[in-house]
N, C-alpha and C positions, 0 to 999 in steps of 0.2 A: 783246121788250124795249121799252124805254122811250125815246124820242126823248130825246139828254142832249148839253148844250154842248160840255165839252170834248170827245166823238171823238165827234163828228157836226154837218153841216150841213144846213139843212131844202134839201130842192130841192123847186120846185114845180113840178107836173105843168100839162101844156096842159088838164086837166081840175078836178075839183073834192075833189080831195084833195092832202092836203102829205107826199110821203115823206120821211123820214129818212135818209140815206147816210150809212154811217160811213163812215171817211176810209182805208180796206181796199173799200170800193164797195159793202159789204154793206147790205139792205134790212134796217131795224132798227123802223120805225113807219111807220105810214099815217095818218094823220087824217084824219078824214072828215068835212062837213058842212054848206058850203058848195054849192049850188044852181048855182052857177055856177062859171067858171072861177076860178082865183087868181089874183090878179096881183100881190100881193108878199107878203111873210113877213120879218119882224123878229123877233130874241131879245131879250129883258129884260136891261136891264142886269145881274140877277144870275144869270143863265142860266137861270131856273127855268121860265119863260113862253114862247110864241110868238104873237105875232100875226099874224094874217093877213085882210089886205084882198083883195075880191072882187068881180065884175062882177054878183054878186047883190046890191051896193049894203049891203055889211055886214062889220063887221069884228071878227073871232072869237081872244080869247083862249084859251090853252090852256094847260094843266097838262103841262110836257114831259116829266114824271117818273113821270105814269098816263098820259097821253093822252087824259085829260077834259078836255070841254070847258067852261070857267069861265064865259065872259060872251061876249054877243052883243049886239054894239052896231050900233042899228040907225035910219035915218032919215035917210041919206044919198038924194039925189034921182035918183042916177047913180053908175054905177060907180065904184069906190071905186081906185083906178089906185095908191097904196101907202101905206105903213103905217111908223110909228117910233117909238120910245117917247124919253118925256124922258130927260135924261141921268141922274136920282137913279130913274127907271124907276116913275113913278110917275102917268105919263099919256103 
């Protein structure tokens, strides 16, 4: 199944994928694709997205509803320590 806001929060692993937990404890997604570790994860203001910043110096939108990955934003000089979207969730 599909990483999804209302009964589920992202946890991020010591490694370079974001699991999904539903709020029962159940594994529900993995996202994968980040090179390095995560060091934070934000949801869109409309719950549709997650972002996630990374110590591979990149910050990776996602589709929480396939688990595809949208956009990879990248050109940061140094690890990318965390992540948040505007409040209309539109950067």
């Amino acid at each position: 199944g599909a990483l999804t806001a209302p009964n589920s929060h992202p946890r991020h692993a010591t490694r370079r994928s974001i699991s999904g937990i539903s709020l029962t404890g159940e594994l529900i997604s993995t996202l994968e694709g980040h090179s390095e570790e995560v060091s934070s994860v934000d949801w869109s203001p409309d719950g549709t997205k997650l972002a996630s910043a990374s110590c591979d110096q990149a910050v990776k939108i996602w589709n929480v509803l396939t688990g595809e990955l949208i956009l990879t934003l990248e050109g940061h000089s140094e690890a990318v320590s965390s992540v948040d979207w505007s409040p209309d969730g539109t950067k």
